[in-house]
C-alpha positions in Angstrom: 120.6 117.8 105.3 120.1 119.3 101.6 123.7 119.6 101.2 123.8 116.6 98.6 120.9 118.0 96.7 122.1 121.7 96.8 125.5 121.6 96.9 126.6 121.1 93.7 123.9 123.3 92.1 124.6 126.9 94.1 126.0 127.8 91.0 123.3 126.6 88.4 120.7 128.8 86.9 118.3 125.2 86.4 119.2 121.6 87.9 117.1 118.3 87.7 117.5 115.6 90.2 115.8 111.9 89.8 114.5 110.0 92.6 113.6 106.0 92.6 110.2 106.0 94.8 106.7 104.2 95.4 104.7 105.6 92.3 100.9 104.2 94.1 98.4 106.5 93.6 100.6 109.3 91.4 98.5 110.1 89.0 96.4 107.1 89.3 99.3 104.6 89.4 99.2 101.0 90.6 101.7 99.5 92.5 105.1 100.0 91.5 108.8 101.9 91.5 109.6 104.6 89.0 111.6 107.5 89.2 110.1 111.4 89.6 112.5 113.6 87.8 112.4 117.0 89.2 113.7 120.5 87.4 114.6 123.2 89.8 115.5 126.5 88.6 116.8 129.7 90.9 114.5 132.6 91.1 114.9 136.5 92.0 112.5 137.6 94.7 110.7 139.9 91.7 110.7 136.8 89.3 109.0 135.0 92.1 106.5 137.3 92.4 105.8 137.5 89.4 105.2 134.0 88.8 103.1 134.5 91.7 105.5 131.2 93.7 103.1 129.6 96.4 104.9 130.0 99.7 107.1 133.2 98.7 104.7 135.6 101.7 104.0 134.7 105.4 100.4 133.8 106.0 97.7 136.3 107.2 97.9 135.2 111.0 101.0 132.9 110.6 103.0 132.3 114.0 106.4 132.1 114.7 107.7 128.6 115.6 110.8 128.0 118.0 112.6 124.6 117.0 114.5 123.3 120.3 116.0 119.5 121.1 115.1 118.4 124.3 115.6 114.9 125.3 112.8 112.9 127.5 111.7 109.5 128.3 108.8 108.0 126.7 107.2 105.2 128.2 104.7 103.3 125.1 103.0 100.3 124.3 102.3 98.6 120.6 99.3 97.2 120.1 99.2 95.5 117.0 95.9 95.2 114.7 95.0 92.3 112.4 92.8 92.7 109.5 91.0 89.1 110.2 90.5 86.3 112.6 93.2 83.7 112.4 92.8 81.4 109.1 90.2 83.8 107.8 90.0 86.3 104.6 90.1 90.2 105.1 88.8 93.1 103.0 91.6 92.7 100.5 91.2 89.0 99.6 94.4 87.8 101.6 94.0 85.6 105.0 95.9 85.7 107.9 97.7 82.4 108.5 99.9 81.2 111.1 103.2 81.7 109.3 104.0 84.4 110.9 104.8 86.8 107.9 104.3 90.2 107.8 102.1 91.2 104.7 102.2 94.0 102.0 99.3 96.3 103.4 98.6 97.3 106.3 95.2 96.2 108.0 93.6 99.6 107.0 95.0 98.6 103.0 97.9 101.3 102.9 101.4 100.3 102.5 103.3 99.6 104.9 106.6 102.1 106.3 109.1 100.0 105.1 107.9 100.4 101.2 108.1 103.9 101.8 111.6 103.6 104.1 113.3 101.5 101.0 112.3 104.2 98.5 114.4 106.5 100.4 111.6 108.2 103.0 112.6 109.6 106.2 109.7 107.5 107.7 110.0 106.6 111.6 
């Protein structure tokens, strides 16, 4: 799965990599796409250490974790939630009408998966 990002930098001592995402809330941002450029750089355990690298030790208390697939059935229902009465305003100043369109934000005023899906999130 990291293939494409690590690949081609195994043999690097520092690499960038640019990604085209939802920039909301970053830093205060308003709606909109940017892109988050990233530098990587490839550390010696010591180095790491040194730089004191969050992550680098196990956690006091941590617990092993066993990843296994296992397929199953899953019987669900959707329930879907609107943010007003029919022809009315919400919270966020836009009314729910009977064309049938799905808006921008969600009824709790969050975007919604596919914003985050077209930037390029694994999202479900």
């Amino acid at each position: 799965a990291d293939m494409p990002l690590l690949g081609p930098n195994l043999l690097q001592d520092t690499f960038l990599t640019r990604q085209t995402t939802q920039l909301h809330g970053l830093g205060g941002q308003g709606p909109g796409e940017g892109t988050l450029v990233r530098e990587w750089a490839w550390l010696s355990r010591q180095k790491a250490r040194d730089l004191a690298v969050s992550g680098l030790h196990r956690p006091q208390g941590a617990v092993g974790v066993k990843i296994a697939l296992e397929t199953s059935t899953v019987n669900s229902l959707l329930i879907g939630i609107e943010s007003s009465t029919p022809l009315k305003q919400d919270f966020f100043g836009r009314h729910h009408g009977p064309d049938c369109t799905s808006k921008e934000v969600s009824v709790f005023g969050k975007r919604k998966w596919r914003d985050y899906r077209r930037a390029g999130e694994d999202v479900p």
